[in-house]
C-alpha positions in Angstrom: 11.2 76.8 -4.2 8.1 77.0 -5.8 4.3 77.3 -3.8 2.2 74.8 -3.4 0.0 76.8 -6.0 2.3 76.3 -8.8 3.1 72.5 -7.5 -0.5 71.9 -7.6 -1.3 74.7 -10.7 -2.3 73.3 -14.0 1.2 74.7 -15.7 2.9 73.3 -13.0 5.8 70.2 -12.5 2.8 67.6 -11.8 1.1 68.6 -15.0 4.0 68.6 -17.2 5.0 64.9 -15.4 1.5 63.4 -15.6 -0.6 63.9 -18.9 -3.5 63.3 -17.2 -2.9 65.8 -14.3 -5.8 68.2 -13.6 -5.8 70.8 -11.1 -8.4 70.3 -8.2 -9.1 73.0 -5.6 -9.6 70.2 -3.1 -6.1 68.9 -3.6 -4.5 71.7 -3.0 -6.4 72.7 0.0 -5.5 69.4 1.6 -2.3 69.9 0.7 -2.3 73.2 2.4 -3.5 71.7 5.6 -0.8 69.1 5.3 2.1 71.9 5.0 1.0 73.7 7.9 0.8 70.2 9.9 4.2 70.0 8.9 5.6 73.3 9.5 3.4 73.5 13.4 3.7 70.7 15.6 0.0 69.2 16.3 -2.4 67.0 14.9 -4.5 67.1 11.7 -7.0 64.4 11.1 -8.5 65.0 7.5 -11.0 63.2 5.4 -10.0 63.3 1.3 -13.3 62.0 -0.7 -12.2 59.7 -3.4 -10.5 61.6 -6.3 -9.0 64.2 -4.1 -5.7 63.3 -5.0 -5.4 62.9 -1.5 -1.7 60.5 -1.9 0.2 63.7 -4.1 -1.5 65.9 -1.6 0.6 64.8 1.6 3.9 63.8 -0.3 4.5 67.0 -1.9 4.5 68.9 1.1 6.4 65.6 3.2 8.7 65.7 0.3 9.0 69.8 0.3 9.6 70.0 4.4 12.9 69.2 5.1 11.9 66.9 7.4 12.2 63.2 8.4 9.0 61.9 7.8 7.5 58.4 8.0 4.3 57.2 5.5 2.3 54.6 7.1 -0.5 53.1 5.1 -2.9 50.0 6.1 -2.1 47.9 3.1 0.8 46.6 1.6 -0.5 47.1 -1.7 -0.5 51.1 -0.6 2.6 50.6 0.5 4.2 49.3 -2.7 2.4 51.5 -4.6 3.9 54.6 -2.6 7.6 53.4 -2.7 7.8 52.2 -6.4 5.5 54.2 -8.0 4.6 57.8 -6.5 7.5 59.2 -4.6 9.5 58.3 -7.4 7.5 60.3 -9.9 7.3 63.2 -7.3 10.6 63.2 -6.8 11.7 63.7 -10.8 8.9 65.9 -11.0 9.6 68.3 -8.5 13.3 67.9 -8.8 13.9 66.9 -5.3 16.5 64.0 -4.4 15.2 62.9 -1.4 16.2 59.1 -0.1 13.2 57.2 0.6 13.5 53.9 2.0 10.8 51.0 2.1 10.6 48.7 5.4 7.7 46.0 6.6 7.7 44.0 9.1 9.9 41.0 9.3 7.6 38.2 8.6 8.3 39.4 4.8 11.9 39.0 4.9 13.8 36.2 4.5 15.5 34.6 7.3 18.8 33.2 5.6 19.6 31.6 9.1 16.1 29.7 8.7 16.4 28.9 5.2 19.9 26.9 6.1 18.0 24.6 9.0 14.6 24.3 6.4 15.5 20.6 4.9 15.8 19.4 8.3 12.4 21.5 9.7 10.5 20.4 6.6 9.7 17.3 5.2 8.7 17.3 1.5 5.7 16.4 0.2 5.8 15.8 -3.6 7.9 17.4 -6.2 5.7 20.4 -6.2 6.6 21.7 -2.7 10.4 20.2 -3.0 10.5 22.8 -6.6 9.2 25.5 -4.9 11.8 25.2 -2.0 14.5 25.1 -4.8 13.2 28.3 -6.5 12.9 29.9 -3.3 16.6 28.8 -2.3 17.3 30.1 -6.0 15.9 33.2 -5.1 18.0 33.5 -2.0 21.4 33.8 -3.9 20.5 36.6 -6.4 17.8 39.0 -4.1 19.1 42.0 -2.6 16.4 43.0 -0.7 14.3 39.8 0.5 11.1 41.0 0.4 8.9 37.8 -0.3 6.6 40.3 -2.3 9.4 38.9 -4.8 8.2 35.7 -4.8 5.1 36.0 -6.3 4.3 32.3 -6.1 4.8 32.4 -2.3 1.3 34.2 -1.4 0.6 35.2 2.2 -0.4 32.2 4.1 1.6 29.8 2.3 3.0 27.6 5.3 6.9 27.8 3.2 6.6 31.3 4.1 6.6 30.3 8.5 9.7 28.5 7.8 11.8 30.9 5.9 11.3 34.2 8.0 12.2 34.9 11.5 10.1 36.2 14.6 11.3 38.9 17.5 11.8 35.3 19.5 13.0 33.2 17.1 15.8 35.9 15.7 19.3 36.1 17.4 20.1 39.4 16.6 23.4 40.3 16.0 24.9 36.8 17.7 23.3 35.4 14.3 25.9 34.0 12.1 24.1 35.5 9.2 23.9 38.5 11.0 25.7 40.6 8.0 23.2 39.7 5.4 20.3 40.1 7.1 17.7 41.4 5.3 15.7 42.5 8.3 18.6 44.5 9.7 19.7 45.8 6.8 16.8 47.7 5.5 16.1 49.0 9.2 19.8 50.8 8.4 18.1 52.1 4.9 15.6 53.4 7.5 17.5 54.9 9.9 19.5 56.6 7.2 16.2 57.9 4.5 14.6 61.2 5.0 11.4 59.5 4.3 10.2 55.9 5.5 7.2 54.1 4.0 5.8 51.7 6.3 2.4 49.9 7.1 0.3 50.4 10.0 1.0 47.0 11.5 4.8 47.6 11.7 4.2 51.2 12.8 1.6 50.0 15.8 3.9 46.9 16.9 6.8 49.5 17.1 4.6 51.9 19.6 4.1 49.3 21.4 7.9 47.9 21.7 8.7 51.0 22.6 6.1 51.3 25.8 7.5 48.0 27.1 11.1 49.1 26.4 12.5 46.7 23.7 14.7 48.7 21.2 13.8 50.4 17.9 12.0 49.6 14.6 11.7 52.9 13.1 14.0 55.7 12.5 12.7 59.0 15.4 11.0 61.2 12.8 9.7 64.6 12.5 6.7 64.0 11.7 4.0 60.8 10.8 1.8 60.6 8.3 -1.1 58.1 8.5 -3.3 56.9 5.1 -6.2 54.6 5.4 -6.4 56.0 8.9 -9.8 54.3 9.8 -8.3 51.1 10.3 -6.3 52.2 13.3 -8.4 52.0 16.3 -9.0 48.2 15.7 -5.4 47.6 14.9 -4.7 49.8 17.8 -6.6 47.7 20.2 -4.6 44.5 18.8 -1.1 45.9 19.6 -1.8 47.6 23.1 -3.8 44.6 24.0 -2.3 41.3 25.1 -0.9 38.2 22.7 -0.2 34.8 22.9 0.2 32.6 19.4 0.6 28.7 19.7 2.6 28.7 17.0 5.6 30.2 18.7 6.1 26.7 20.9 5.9 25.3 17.5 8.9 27.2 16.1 10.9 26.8 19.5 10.7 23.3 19.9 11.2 23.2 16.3 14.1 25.0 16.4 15.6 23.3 19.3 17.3 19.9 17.9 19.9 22.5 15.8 20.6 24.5 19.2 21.4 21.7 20.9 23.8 20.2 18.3 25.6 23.1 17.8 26.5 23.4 21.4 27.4 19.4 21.7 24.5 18.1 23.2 22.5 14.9 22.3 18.5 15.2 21.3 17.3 13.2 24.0 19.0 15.5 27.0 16.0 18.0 26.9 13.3 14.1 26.3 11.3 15.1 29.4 10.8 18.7 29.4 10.2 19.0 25.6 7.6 15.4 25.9 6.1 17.5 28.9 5.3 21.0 26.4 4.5 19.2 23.9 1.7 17.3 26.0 0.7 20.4 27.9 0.5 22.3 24.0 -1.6 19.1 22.6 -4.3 19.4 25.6 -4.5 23.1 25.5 -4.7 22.3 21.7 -8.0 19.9 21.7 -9.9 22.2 24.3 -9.5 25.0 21.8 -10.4 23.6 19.3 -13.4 21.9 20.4 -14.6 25.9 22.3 -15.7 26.3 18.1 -15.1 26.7 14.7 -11.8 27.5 13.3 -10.7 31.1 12.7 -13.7 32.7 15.1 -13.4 34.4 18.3 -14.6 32.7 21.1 -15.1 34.3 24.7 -12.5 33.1 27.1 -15.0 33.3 30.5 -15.6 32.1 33.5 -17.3 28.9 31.7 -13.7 27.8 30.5 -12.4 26.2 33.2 -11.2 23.4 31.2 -8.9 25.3 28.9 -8.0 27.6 32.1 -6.3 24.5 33.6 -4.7 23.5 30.5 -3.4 26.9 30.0 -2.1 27.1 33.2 0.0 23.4 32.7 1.6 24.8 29.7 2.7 27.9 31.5 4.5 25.4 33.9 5.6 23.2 31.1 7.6 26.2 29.5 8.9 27.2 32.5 10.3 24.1 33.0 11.7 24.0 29.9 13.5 27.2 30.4 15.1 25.6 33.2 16.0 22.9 31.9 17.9 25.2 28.7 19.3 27.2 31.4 21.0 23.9 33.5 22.9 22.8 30.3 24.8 25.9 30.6 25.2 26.1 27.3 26.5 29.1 25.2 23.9 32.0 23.8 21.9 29.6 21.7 20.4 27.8 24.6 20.3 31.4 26.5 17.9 32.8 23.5 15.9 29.4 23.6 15.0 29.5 27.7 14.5 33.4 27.1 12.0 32.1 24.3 10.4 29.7 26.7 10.2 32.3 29.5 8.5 34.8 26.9 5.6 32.8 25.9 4.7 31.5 29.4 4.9 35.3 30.6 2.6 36.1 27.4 -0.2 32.8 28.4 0.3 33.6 32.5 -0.5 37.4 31.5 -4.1 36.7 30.2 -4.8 34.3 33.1 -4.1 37.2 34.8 -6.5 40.0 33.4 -9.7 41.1 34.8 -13.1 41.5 32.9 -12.5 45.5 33.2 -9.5 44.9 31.8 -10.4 44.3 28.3 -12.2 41.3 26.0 -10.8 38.3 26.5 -10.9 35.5 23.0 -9.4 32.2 22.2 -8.9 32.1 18.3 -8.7 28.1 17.8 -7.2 26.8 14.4 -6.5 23.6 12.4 -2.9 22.9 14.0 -2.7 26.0 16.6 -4.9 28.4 18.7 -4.0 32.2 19.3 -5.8 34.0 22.5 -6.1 37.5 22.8 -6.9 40.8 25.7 -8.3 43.0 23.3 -8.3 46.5 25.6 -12.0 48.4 25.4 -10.5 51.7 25.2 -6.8 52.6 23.2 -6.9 56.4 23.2 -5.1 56.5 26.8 -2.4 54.4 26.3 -1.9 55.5 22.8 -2.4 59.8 23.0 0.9 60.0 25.3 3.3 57.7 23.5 1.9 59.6 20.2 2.6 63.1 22.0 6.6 62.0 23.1 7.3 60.2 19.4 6.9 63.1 16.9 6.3 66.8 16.5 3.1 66.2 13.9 1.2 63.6 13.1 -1.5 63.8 10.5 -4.4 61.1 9.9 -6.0 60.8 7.0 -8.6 58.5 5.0 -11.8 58.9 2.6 -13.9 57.5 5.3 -13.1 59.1 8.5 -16.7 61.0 9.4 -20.3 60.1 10.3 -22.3 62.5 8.5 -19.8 64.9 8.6 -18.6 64.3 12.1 -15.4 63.0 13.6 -15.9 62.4 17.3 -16.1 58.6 17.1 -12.6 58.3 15.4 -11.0 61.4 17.5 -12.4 59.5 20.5 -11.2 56.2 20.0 -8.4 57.1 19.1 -7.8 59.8 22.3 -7.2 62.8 19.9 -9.8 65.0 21.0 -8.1 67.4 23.1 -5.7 68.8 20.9 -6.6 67.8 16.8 -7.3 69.9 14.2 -10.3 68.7 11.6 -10.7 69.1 7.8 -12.8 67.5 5.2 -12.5 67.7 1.6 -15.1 66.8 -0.3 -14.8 64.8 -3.2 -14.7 66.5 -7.1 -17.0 63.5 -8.2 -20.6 64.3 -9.8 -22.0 61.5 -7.9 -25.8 62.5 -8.8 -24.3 62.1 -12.4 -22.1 59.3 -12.1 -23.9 56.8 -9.6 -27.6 55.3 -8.8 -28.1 54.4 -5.4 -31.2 51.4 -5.7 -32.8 50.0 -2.7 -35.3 47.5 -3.8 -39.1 48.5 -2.4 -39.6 44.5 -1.7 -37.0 42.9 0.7 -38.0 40.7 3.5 -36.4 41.9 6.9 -32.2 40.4 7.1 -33.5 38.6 10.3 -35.9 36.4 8.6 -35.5 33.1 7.1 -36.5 34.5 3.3 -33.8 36.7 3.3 -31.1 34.9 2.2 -32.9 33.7 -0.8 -34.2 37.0 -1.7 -30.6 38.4 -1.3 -29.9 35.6 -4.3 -32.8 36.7 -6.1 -32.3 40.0 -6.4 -28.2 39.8 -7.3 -28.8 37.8 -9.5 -31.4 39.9 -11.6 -29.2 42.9 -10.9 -25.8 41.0 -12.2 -27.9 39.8 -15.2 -29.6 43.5 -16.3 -25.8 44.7 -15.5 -24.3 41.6 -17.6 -21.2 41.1 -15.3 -18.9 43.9 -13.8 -20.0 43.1 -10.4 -18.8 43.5 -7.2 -21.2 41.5 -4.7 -20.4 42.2 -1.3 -21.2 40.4 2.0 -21.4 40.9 5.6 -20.3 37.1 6.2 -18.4 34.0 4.6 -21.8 32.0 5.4 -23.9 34.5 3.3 -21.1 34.6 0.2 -20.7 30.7 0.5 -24.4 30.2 0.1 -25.2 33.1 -2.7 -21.8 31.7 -4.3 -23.3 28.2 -5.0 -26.8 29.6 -5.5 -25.5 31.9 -8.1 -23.3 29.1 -10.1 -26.1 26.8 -9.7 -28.8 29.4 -11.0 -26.4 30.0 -14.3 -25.1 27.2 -14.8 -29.1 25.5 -15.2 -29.6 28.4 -17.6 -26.4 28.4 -20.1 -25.1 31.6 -18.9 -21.4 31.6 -18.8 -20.7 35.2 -20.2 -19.6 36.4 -16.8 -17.2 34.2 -14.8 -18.0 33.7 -11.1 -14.9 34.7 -8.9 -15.2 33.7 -5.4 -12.7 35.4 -2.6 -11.0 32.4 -0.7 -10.9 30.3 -4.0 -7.5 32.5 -5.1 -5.4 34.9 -4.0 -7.0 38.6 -3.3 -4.7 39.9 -5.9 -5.2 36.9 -8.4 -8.8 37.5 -8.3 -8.8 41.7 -8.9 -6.4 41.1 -12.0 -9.0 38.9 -13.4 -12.1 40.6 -12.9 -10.2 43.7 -14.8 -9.0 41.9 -17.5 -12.3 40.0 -18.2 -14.3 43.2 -17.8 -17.7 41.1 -17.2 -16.9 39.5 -14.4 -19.0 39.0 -10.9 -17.1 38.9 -8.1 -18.0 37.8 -4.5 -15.9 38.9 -1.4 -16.6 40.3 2.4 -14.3 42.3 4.6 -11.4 42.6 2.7 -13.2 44.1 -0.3 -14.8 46.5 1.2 -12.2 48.6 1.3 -8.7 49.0 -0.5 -9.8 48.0 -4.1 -9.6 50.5 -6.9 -11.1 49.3 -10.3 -12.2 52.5 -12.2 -13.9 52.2 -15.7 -16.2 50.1 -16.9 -15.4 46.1 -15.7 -17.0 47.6 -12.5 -20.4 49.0 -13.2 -23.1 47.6 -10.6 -21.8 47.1 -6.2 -24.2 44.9 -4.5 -23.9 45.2 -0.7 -26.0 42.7 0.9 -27.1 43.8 4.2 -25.8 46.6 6.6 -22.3 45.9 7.6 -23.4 46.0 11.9 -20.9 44.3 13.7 -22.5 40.7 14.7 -24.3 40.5 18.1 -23.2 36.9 18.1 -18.6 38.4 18.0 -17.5 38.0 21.8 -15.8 41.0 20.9 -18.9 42.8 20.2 -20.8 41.8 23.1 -17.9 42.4 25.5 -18.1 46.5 24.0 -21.1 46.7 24.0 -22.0 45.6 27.5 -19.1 48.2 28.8 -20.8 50.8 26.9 -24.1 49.5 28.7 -22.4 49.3 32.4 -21.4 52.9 31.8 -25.1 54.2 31.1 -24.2 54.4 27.7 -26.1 53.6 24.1 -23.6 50.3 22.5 -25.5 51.0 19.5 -25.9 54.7 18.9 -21.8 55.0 20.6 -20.1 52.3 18.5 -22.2 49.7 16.3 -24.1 52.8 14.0 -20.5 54.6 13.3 -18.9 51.7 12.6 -21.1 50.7 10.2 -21.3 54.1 8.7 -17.7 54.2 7.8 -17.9 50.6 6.6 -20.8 50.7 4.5 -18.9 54.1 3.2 -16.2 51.8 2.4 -18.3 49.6 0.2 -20.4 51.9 -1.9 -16.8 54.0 -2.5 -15.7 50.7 -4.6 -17.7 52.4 -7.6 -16.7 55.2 -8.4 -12.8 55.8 -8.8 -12.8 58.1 -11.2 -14.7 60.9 -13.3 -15.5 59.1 -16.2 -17.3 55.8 -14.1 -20.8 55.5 -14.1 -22.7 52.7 -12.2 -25.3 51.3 -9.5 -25.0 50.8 -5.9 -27.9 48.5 -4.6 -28.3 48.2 -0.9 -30.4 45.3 -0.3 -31.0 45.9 3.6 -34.6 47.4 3.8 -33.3 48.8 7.3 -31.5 51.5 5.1 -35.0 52.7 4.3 -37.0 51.4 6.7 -35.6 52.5 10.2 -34.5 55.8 11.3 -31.0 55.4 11.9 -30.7 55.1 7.8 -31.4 58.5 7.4 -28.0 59.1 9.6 -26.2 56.5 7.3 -27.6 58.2 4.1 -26.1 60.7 5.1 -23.2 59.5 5.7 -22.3 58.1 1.6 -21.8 60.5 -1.2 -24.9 62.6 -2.4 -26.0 59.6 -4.7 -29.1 59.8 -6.7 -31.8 57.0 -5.2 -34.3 55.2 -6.7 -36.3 52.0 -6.5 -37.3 51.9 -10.0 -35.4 49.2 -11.7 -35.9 51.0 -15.0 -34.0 53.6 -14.1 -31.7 50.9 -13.1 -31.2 49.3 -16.5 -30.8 52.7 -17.9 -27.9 53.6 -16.2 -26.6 50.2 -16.5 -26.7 50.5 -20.2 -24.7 53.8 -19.9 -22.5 52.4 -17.4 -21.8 49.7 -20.7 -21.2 53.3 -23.1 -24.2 52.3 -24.5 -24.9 56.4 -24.6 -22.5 58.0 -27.6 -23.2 61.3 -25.1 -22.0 60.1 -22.1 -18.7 58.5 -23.8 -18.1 62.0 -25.9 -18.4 63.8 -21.8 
C-alpha cells in the first residue's frame, strides 16, 4: 500500500489522475492528522483554509482505513459532489474498490404510496401543475433511486414535493403495501451494506437524536465519522436536541385520513366531529400565530401569549380526541398508525407547553398556511458529547472556518468537545496579500443611523461599476438586499447601464442563479445567509465581494435575546462569549467567497466602519486571511483592472 507521501507526492496516483494535481504540504499534513484520527480512537477538530485540498485530504485516508466510515457534509450540493464526483475518482485513482453508498433524508425520496393517493389529495390548478404531475408520475416508472435531485424542475419548496414524499409519521413502514420499492428503505440497505456512507448533517443530527429517544436506526454503526462544513453544527445541533412541533403534520394526517378510512370500510363522515373539532382547534391556533408577526420570523413564545397558549392547549385536546376516536373504530393498522399520529403531535405541542424558561428559547415560527414552534436548548454539548462518545470510535470535524483568531474554544465548547479533542489548523497555500484587497471606505455613516442604508447603495454601486459586474453583494438581512436591490435597478436602469444583469436571491432558485452569474461573467449578484457560505466561483466572473455591514446576530431575534440574557444571568459577557465569534466565523465565511483558487485576484469591501472603528475589529481582522487593506479607491480600480486580466504579467503568473 503506498504512504500517504506518495498518495499525496507530485509523481503520485492523484497527479497522474488529475492534470491539475499539485502537491501541497498542507494537504498532506491534514491528511496525516486525519489517518491517525482514524487509526486512534478520539477526536480531531481541524481547520483546512481554502485551497487546502481539504475534501482528498480526509477521503484518502477514509478510503485507505479499512474502516466503515460515514461523510457528513452541511449541504447537499457537498453531498452530491462527494458521491458522484470525488470518491469515484479516488477510488480509480488509488485502485481501491470500496462500495460507497449515498443516503439523505426522506423528504427527497419519493413516496410511491403518496404518489398513488395524490389525484385525490391534490386538486389541479391549470395545465401547468397537472403536466408537471404527469412528468413526475413519468418519472416514477423509470427512476431507480428516487432522489427528487432527479427532478430538476421540482426545486426545494415546491408544494408537489409535500405530497409525493413521506414523513416518520406519515410512513407505514414495512405494513406499506409499497413496502418493496421503497426508495427510503432501500437505500438505508445500500447503507447498511457500504463501507462508506455519504450523508448530510441534517440526516446525521435527526438520527442522534432518534437514537436518544429510542426509535430505530438511520445510519449504518460506523467506525468512525467524518464531519465537513463543521461550523454549522452547533446551530443545527440545537434544532435536533431541542423540541419540535410543525402544523403541517395535522395537515397531512387529516389529509391522509379519507383513504384510511375507506380502505378499512368506513364512511367519511364517521370520524365528522373529531376531525370538524382539529380542524377548528388547528384554524384558531392558526390566526393567533399568524397575527404574533410576520411570516417566516421567530417570535418569542412568553408569558404575554396567553392567547395562543389556550389555543394550543385546545388542539392538544382536539388530537387527543381524535386518536380516540381512530382507536374506537377498531380498525386494522391503518387506523392504529393514524391515532399513533394523532397522539405524536399532541405529545410534541403539550411538550413545549410544558418547558420552563431555563429550559431553553421558546419561538412560534408563523407562516402563510401553517405555523411551526420550537424549544431551541441554550446549551447542546451535554446532551450531544455522550451520545457522540457511545456512536463511534473517531470522529473528526472539519471546516475552513472553525477559529477565532486562531482559537477554537467557542466551537469545542458549544459543541462539549473540550475535554478530550485534539486541534490542528492548516493554513491556506493562497498569497492573499497578492491575490486580494481588503477596502474599507474612510467615509461610512454608523450602520445604526438612518444614512446608512443609502450610503450602503452608494458605495456598491460605485464599487460594482469601477469593477463592471462580477459581484457578489452580500447582506445581513432580506430588508437591506430588498431595498439596495430596487435602488440598484432603479439607479441603472435611469442611466442605460444594462452590461451587468442584476440577480436577486429569492427571485430563482439558489442554484439557477450561481449557474448564471458564471456563465455571464459580469454579473452582480445580491443574496444573505445562504451565500455566505457554500459557494465556490473561482476565476474571473467573481472579482469584487461587497459585505454590507458586520454579520452580528440581530438584537431584535428572540433567539438572540433569550442567549444572550442566559449568558447575562450567569455573570457572563453575551457579546464577547457568543455574538463576536459568531460573527467572526461568519464574516470569515463571506470574504472566503473570493478567492477559490491561485489564479483569482479581487476586492473585498467591508462597508461597516465598526471593522475600523471599534476595538473588537482588530479581533475580527484577525480573524480573515492576511489580506492587504486599503482605503484608497485607486488602489481599488487597480486591482480591479487586474482582477479583469487587464495586466499581461499577472495572466503570464
Amino acid at each position: 500500500m503506498q504512504s500517504l507521501d506518495e498518495i499525496f507526492g507530485p509523481e503520485g496516483p492523484l497527479g497522474r489522475a488529475l492534470p491539475a494535481f499539485k502537491a501541497r504540504p498542507g494537504q498532506l499534513r491534514f491528511a496525516a492528522a486525519v489517518a491517525q484520527a482514524l487509526r486512534e480512537p478520539g477526536w480531531l477538530v481541524a481547520e483546512a483554509g481554502t485551497g487546502t485540498g481539504k475534501t482528498f485530504a480526509y477521503l484518502v485516508p477514509a478510503l485507505l482505513s479499512g474502516q466503515r466510515v460515514i461523510i457528513s457534509t452541511g449541504t447537499r450540493t457537498l453531498q452530491d459532489q462527494l458521491f458522484h464526483r470525488d470518491l469515484p475518482l479516488l477510488g480509480r485513482a488509488l485502485g481501491r474498490a470500496t462500495t460507497v453508498a449515498l443516503l439523505k433524508g426522506r423528504a427527497n425520496y419519493l413516496c410511491r404510496e403518496r404518489l398513488q393517493r395524490m389525484p385525490r389529495e391534490l386538486p389541479f390548478e391549470g395545465q401547468e401543475r397537472e403536466g408537471l404531475a404527469a412528468r413526475v408520475a413519468d418519472w416514477a416508472e423509470v427512476t431507480v433511486e428516487g432522489d427528487l435531485a432527479e427532478l430538476p424542475e421540482l426545486p426545494d419548496g415546491h408544494p408537489l414535493r409535500e405530497r409525493i414524499t413521506s414523513t416518520r409519521d406519515s410512513c407505514s413502514g414495512t405494513r406499506c403495501t409499497e413496502y418493496g420499492r421503497c426508495h427510503v428503505f432501500a437505500a438505508r440497505r445500500r447503507a447498511a451494506e457500504a463501507e462508506v456512507v455519504v450523508v448530510n448533517h441534517h440526516l446525521l443530527l435527526a438520527d442522534l437524536a432518534l437514537k436518544e429517544e429510542g426509535w430505530g436506526n438511520i445510519l449504518p454503526s460506523a467506525d468512525a465519522v467524518i464531519l465537513d462544513e463543521a461550523h454549522q453544527l452547533p446551530e443545527l445541533a440545537a434544532q435536533f436536541f431541542g423540541l419540535q412541533f410543525g402544523s403541517r403534520g395535522i395537515d397531512e394526517l387529516l389529509a391522509d385520513l379519507p383513504a384510511v378510512l375507506l380502505q378499512n370500510g368506513f364512511d367519511l363522515d364517521v370520524l365528522a366531529l373529531a376531525e370538524r373539532a382539529t380542524r377548528q382547534a388547528l384554524q384558531q391556533a392558526l390566526r393567533i400565530a399568524a397575527a404574533a408577526g410576520p411570516a417566516g420570523q421567530r417570535i418569542a413564545w412568553n408569558d404575554g401569549m396567553e392567547a395562543f397558549d389556550r389555543a394550543a392547549r385546545s388542539l392538544v385536546t382536539a388530537l387527543c380526541d381524535l386518536a380516540d376516536a381512530l382507536t374506537a373504530l377498531g380498525g386494522g393498522e391503518a387506523l392504529a398508525q393514524a391515532a399513533q399520529r394523532a397522539t405524536h403531535l399532541a405529545g410534541e405541542l403539550d411538550g413545549l407547553l410544558e418547558t420552563l424558561p431555563e429550559d431553553g428559547a421558546r419561538l412560534i415560527i408563523p407562516g402563510a398556511r401553517a405555523f411551526a414552534c420550537q424549544l431551541l436548548p441554550f446549551e447542546v454539548g451535554s446532551k450531544l458529547q455522550p451520545i457522540l462518545a457511545t456512536r463511534a470510535r473517531s470522529w473528526i470535524f472539519t471546516s475552513a472556518t472553525l477559529a477565532v483568531a486562531g482559537d477554537f474554544s467557542h466551537f469545542v465548547a458549544r459543541l462539549g468537545l473540550a475535554d478530550r479533542c485534539e486541534t490542528l489548523t492548516v493554513d491556506s497555500p493562497f498569497d492573499f496579500r497578492r491575490q486580494a484587497l481588503l477596502y474599507t471606505p474612510a467615509d461610512m455613516p454608523d450602520p445604526g443611523s438612518a444614512a446608512f442604508a443609502a450610503a450602503t447603495v452608494e458605495a456598491a454601486a460605485g464599487l460594482t461599476e469601477l469593477a463592471q459586474g462580477g459581484v457578489f453583494l452580500l447582506f445581513t438581512s432580506h430588508r437591506a438586499l430588498q431595498h439596495a436591490a430596487r435602488a440598484l435597478r432603479e439607479r441603472w436602469q435611469q442611466r442605460g447601464i444594462d452590461s451587468y444583469p442584476v440577480l436577486v436571491q429569492g427571485e430563482s432558485p439558489r442554484e439557477q442563479l450561481l449557474r448564471e452569474f458564471r456563465e455571464h461573467g459580469n454579473a452582480v449578484l445580491l443574496g444573505t445567509a445562504s451565500f455566505w457560505e457554500g459557494v465556490d466561483v473561482p476565476g474571473s466572473a467573481l472579482r469584487l465581494v461587497v459585505i454590507d455591514r458586520l454579520p452580528f446576530a440581530s438584537p431584535e431575534d428572540p433567539l438572540t435575546r433569550a442567549r444572550m440574557a442566559r449568558a447575562r444571568d450567569r455573570g457572563g459577557d453575551p457579546f464577547r462569549e457568543f455574538q463576536l465569534p459568531e460573527a467572526a466565523i461568519l464574516l470569515r465565511q463571506g470574504v472566503g467567497r473570493l478567492i477559490r483558487s491561485e489564479q483569482d485576484l479581487g476586492v473585498v469591501a467591508i462597508l461597516d466602519p465598526r471593522l475600523t472603528g471599534k476595538g473588537y475589529g482588530r479581533q475580527l481582522l484577525a480573524s480573515l486571511p492576511p489580506l492587504r487593506q486599503t482605503r484608497d479607491l485607486a488602489e481599488v480600480r487597480a486591482m480591479l483592472e487586474r482582477s479583469r486580466g487587464a495586466d499581461p504579467a499577472l495572466r503570464r503568473a
